[in-house]
N, C-alpha and C positions, 0 to 999 in steps of 0.2 A: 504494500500500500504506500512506503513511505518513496520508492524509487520512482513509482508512476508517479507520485507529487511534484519528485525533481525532474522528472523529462518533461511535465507541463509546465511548468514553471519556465523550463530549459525554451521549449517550443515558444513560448511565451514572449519571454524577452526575444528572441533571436525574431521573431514577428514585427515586435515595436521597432526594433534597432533597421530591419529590412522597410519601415513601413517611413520610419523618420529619413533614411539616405533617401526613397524615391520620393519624395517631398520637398526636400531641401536641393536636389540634385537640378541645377540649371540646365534646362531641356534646350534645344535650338532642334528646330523642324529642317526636316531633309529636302532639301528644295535642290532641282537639277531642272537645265536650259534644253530641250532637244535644240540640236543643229541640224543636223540633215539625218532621214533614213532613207535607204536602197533598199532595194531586197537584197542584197550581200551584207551591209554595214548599217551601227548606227554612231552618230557621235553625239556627245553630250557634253556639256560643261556641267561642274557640280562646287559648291563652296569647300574648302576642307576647314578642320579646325583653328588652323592658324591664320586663318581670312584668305588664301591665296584662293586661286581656282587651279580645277585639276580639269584636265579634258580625256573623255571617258572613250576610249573604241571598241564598240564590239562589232567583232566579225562573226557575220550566223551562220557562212560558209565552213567553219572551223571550229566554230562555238567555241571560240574565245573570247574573252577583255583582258584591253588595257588600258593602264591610268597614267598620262603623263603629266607629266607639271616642268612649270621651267626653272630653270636653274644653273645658274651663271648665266643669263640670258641665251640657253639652249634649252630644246623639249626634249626632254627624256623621260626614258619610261622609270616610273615607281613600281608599279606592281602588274601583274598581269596573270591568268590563270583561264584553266577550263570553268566554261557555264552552264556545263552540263548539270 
């Protein structure tokens, strides 16, 4: 009886603590620019966290994206992966 007390207890707090971060936690909405779609591609600009923008390619002929961004006044790729 007394161990079921401490894991509600347990469940409990770990609820308030989970319930106070998404509350307090500054949300910003995902906003992204379509640029152009083909039937092979689409591009997209997107804000990142740091305020730059990042420009999105997905290719549907490969079902891949990637993300580039500039830096040193070049566009290179950040990240890129399957979209399957």
């Amino acid at each position: 009886m007394k161990s079921t007390s401490i894991w509600m207890a347990v469940l409990t707090f770990t609820a308030v603590i989970l319930a106070v971060i998404l509350l307090t936690s500054s949300q910003r909405p995902a906003e992204a620019a379509m640029i152009n779609t083909q039937p092979g591609f689409t591009l997209m600009t997107s804000g990142t966290n740091g305020g730059d923008e990042a420009l999105v390619v997905m290719d549907k002929t490969k079902q891949k994206m990637i993300i580039y961004m500039f830096k040193n006044n070049e566009l290179a790729p950040v990240a890129g992966g399957s979209i399957r």
